[in-house]
MARBA-3410 file (N, C-alpha, C, O; in Angstrom, 1 decimal):
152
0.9,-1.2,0.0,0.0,0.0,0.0,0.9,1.2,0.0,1.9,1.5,0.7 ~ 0.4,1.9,-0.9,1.7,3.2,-0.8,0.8,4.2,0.2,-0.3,4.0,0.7 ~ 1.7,5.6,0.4,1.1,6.7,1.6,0.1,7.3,1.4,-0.6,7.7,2.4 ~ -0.3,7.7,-0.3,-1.5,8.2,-0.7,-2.3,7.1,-0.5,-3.4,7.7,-0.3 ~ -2.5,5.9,-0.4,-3.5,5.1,-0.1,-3.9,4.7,1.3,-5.0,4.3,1.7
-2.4,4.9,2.0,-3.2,4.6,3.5,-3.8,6.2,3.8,-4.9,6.2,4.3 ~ -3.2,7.4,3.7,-3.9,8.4,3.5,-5.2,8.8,3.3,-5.6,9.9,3.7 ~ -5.9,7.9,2.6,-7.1,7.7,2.0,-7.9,7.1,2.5,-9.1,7.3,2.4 ~ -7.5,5.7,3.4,-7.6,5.2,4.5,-7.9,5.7,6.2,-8.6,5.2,7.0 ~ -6.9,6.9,6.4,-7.1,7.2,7.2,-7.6,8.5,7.4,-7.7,8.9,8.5
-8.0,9.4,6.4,-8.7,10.2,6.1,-10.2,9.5,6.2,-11.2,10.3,6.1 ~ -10.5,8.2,6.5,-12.0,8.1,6.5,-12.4,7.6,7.9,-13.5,7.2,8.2 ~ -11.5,7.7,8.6,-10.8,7.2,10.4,-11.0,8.5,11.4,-10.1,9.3,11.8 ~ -12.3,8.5,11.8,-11.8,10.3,13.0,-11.1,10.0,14.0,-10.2,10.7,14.5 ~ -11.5,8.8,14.6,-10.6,9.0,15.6,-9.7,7.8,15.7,-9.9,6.7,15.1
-8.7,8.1,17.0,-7.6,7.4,16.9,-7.2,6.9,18.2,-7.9,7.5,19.0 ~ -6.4,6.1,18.9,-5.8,6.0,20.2,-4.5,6.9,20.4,-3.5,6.7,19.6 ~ -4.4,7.8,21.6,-2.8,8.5,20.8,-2.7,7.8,22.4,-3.6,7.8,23.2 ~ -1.2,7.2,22.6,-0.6,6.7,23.1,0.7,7.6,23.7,1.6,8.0,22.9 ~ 0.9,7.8,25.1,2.5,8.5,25.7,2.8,7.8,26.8,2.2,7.0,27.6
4.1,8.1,26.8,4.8,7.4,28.0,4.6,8.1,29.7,5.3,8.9,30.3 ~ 3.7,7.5,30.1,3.3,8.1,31.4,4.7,7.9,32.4,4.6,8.3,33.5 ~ 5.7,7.4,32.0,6.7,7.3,33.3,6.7,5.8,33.9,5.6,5.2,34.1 ~ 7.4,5.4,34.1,8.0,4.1,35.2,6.9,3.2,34.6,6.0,2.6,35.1 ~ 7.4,3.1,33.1,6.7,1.5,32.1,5.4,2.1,31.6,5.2,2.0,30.4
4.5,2.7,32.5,3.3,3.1,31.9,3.2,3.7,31.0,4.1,4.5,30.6 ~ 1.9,3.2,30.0,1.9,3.6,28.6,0.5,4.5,28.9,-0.4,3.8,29.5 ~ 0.1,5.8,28.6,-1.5,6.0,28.7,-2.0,6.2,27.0,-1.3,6.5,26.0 ~ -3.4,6.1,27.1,-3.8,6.1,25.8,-4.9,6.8,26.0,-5.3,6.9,27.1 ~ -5.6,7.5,25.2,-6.6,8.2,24.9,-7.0,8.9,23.7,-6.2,9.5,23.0
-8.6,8.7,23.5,-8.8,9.1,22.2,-8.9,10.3,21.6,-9.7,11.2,22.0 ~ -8.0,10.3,20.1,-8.1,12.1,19.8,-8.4,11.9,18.1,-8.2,10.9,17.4 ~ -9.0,13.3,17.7,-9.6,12.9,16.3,-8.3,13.6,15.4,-7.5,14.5,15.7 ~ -8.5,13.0,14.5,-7.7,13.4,13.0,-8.3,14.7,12.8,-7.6,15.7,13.2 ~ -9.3,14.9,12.3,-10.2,16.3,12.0,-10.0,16.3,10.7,-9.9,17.4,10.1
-9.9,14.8,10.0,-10.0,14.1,8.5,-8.7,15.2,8.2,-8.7,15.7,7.1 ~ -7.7,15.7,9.0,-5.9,16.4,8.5,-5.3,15.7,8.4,-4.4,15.6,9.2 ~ -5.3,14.4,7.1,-4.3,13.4,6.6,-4.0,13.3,5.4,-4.2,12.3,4.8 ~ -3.6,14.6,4.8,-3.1,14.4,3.4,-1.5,14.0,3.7,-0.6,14.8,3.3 ~ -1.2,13.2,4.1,-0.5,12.2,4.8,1.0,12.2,4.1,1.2,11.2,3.3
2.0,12.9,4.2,3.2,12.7,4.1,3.9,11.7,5.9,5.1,11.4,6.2 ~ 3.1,11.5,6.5,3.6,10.9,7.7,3.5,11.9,9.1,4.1,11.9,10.2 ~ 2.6,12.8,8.4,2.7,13.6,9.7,1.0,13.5,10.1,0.1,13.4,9.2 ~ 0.7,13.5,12.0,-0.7,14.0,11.7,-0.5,14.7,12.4,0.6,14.9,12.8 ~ -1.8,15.6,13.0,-2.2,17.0,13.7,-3.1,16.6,14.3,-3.9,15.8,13.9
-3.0,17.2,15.8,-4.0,17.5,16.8,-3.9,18.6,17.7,-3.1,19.1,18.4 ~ -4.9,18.8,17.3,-4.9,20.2,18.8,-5.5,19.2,20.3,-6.1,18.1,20.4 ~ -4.9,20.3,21.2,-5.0,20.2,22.5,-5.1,20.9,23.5,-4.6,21.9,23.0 ~ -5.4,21.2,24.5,-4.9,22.3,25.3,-3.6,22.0,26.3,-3.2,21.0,26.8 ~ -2.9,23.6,26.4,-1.5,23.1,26.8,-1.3,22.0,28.1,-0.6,21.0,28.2
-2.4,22.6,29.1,-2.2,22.0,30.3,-2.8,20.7,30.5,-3.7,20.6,31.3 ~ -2.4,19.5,30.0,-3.0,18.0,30.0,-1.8,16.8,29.9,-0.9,16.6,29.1 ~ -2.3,16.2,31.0,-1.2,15.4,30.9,-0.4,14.6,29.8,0.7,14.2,30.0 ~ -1.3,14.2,28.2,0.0,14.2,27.5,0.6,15.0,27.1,1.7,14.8,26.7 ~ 0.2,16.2,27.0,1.3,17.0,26.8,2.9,17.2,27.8,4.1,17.2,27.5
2.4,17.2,28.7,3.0,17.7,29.8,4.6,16.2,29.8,5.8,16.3,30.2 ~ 3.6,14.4,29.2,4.2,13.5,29.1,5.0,13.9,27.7,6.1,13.4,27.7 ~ 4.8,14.4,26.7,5.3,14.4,25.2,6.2,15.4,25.8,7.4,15.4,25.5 ~ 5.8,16.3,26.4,7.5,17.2,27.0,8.5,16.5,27.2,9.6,16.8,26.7 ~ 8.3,15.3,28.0,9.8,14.5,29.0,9.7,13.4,27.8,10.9,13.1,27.7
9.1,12.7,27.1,9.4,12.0,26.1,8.4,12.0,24.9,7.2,11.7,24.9 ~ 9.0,12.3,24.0,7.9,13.0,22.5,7.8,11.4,21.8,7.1,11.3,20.7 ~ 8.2,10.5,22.1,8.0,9.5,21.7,6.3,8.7,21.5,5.8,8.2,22.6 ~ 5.8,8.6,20.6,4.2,8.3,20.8,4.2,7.0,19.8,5.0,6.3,19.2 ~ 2.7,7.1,19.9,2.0,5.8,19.0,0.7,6.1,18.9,0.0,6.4,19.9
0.2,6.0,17.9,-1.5,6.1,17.6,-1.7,5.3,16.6,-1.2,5.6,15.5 ~ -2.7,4.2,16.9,-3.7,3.2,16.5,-4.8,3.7,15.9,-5.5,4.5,16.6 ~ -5.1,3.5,14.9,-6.3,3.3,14.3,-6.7,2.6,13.5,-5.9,2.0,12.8 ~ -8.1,2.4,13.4,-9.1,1.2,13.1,-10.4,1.7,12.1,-10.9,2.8,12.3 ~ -10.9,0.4,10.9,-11.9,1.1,10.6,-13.1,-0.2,10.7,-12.7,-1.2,11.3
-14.2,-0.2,10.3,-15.1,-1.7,11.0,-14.7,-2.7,9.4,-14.2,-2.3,8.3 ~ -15.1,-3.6,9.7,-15.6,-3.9,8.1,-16.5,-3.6,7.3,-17.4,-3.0,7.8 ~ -16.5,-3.9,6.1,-17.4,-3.0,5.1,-18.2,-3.9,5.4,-18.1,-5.0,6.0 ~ -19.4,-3.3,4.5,-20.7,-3.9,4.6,-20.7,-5.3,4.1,-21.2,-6.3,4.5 ~ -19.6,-5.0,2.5,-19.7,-6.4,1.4,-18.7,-7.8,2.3,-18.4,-8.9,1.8
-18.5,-7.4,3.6,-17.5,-8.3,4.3,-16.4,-8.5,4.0,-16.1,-9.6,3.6 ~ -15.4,-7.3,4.1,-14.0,-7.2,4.0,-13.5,-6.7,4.9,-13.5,-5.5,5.0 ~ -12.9,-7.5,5.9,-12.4,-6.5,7.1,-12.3,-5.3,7.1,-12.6,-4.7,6.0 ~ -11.9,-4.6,8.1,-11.8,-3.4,8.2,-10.0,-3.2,8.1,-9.3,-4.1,7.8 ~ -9.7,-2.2,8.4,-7.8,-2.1,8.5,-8.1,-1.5,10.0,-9.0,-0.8,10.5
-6.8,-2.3,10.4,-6.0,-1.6,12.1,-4.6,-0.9,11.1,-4.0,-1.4,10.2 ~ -4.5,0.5,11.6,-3.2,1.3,11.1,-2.4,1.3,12.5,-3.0,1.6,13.5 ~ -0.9,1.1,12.6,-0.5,1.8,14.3,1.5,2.3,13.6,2.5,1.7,13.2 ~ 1.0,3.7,14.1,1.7,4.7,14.0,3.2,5.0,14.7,2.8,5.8,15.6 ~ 4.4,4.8,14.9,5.3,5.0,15.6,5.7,6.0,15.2,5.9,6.1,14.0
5.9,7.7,16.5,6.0,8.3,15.7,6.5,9.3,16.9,6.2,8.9,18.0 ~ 7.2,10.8,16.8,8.0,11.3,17.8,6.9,12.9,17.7,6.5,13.5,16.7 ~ 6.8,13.2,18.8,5.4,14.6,18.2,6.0,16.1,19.0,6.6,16.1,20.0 ~ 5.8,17.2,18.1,6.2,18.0,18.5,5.0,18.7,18.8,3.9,18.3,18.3 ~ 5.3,20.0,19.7,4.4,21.0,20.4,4.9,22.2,19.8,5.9,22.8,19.9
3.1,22.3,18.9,3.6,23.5,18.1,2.6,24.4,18.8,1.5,24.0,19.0 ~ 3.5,26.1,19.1,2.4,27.4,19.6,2.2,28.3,19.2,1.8,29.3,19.8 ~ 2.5,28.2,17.5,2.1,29.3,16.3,0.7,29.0,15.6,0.2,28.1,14.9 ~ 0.2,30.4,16.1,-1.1,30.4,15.6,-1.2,30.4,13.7,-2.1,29.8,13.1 ~ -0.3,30.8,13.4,-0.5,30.4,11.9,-0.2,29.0,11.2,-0.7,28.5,10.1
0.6,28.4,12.1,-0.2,26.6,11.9,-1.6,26.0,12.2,-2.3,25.1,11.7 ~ -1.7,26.9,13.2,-3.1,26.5,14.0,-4.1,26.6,13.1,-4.8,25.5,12.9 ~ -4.3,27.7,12.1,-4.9,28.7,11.2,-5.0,27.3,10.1,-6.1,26.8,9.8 ~ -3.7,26.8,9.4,-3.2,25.8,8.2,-4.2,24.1,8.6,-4.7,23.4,7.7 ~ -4.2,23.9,9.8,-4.5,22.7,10.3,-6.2,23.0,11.3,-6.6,22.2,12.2
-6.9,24.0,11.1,-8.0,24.4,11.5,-9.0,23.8,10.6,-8.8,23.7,9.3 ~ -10.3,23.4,11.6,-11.3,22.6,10.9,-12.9,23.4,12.0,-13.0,23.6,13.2 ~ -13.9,23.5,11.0,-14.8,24.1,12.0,-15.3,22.9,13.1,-15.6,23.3,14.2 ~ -15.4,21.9,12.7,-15.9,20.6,13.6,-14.9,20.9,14.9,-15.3,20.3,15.9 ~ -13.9,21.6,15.2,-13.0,22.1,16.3,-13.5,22.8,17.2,-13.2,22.5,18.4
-14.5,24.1,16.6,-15.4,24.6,17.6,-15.7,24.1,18.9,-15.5,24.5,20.1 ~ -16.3,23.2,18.5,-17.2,22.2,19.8,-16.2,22.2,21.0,-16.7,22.6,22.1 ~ -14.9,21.8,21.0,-13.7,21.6,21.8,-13.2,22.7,22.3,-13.2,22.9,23.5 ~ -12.8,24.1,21.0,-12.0,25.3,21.1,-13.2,26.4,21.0,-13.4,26.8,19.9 ~ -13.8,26.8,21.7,-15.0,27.8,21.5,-14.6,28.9,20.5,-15.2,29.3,19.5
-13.0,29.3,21.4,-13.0,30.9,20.5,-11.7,30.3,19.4,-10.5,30.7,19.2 ~ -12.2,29.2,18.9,-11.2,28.6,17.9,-9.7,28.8,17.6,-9.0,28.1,18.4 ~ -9.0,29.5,16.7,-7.5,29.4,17.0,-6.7,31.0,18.4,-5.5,31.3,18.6 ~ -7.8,31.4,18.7,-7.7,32.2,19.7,-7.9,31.8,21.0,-7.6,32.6,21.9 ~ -8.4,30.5,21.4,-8.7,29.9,22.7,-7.4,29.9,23.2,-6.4,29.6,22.6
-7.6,30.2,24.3,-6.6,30.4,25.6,-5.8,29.0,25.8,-6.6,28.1,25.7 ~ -4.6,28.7,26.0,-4.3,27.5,26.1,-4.0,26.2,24.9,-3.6,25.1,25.0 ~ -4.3,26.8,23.9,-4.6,26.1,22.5,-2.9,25.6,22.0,-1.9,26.4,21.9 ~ -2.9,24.4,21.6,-1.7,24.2,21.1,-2.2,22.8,20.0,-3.1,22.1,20.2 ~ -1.1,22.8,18.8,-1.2,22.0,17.9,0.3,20.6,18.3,1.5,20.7,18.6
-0.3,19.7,18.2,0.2,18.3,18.5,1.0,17.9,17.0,0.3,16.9,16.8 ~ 1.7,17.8,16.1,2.5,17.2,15.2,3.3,15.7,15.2,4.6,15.6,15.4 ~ 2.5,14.6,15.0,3.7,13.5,15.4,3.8,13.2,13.8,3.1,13.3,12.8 ~ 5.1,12.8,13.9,5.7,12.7,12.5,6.1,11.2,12.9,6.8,10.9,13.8 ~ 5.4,10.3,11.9,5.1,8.9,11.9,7.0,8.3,11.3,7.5,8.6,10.2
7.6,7.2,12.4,8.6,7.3,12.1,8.7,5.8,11.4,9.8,5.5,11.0 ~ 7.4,4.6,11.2,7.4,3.7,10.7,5.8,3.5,10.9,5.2,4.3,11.8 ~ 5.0,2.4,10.1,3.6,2.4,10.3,3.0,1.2,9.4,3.1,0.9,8.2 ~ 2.7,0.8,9.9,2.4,-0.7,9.9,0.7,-1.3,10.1,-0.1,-1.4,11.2 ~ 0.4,-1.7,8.8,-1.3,-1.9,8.6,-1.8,-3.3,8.5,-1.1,-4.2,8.0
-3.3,-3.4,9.1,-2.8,-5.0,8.5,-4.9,-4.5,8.4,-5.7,-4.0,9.2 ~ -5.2,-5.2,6.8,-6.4,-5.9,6.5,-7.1,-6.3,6.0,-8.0,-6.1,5.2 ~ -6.6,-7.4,6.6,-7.3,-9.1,6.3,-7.0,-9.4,5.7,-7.1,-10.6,5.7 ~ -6.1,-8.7,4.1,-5.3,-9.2,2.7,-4.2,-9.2,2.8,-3.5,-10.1,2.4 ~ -3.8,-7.9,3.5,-2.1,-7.7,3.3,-1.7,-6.9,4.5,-2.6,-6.2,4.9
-0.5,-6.9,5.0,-0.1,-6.2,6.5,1.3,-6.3,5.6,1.8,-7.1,4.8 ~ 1.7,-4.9,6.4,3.4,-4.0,6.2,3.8,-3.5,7.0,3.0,-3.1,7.9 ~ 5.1,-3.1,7.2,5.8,-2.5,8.2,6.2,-1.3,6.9,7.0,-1.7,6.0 ~ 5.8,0.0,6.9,7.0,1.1,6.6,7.5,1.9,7.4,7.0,2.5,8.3 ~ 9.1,1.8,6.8,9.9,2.5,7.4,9.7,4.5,7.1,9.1,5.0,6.1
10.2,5.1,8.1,9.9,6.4,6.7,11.2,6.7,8.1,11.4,6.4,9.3 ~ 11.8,7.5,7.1,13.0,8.5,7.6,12.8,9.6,8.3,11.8,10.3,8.0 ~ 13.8,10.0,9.4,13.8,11.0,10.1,14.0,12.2,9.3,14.7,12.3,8.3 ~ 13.5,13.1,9.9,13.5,14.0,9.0,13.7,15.7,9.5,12.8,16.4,10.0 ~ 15.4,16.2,9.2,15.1,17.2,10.1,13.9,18.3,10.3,13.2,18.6,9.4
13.7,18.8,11.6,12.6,19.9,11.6,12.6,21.3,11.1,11.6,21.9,10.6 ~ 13.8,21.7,11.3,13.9,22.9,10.5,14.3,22.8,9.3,14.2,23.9,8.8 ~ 14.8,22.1,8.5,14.8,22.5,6.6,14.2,21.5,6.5,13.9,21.8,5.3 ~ 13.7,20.3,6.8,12.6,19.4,6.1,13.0,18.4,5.5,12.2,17.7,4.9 ~ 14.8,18.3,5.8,15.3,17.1,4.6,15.3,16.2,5.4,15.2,16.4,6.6
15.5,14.7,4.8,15.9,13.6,4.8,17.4,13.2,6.0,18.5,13.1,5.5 ~ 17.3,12.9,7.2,18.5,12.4,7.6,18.6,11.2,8.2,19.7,10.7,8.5
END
């Protein structure tokens, strides 16, 4: 499956399990939506508010994972499990906010990319691995620096 197709895949997925390292082995998990932002080079987006505990855990280790799942189809073809390995950064520029803004956000952010506390979640998928019911893969994808965007 290439990226535009799991892309296409997970663009029909709102939500996901995002997964951090709570400390001393603990893994916590909790559910957060895509907001269908997967034109998928390996990155996804989430907003949050600053003060919540994964955040506060992606501070001391940015290392994450998020699962996602879709049911099976009607015609009985399983559904796909996608799960993400991937390192996320904390972004506090409102003109990302603006780029990755969806109105279905409202509900969460009242006064939208102006809400008090507001921050955008970036994990950049560092391998990702699908499996449904026909075919399962492991892709690798390269680190990639954050400030010029290349390949290392």
């Amino acid at each position: 499956m290439t990226m535009e197709e799991l892309s296409e895949k997970l663009a029909k997925i709102d939500f996901c399990m995002f997964n951090t390292n709570g400390g001393s082995g603990r893994i916590n998990s909790r559910p957060m939506s895509n907001n269908g932002d997967v034109a998928y080079d390996g990155d996804s987006w989430f907003f949050s508010y600053e003060d919540t505990e994964k955040v506060s855990e992606i501070g001391r280790d940015n290392r994450v994972a998020l699962t996602f799942t879709a049911p099976p189809s009607i015609l009985g073809k399983p559904g796909i499990f996608i799960a993400i390995d991937g390192e996320a950064s904390l972004i506090r520029d409102k003109a990302q906010f603006e780029q990755h803004w969806v109105k279905d956000l409202d509900r969460w952010f009242p006064k939208g990319v102006d809400t008090p506390g507001i921050l955008l979640i970036m994990v950049s998928a560092r391998a990702i691995e699908y499996w449904d019911g026909e075919d399962n893969e492991r892709i690798e994808l390269p680190a990639v620096d954050a400030v010029s965007g290349d390949a290392i």
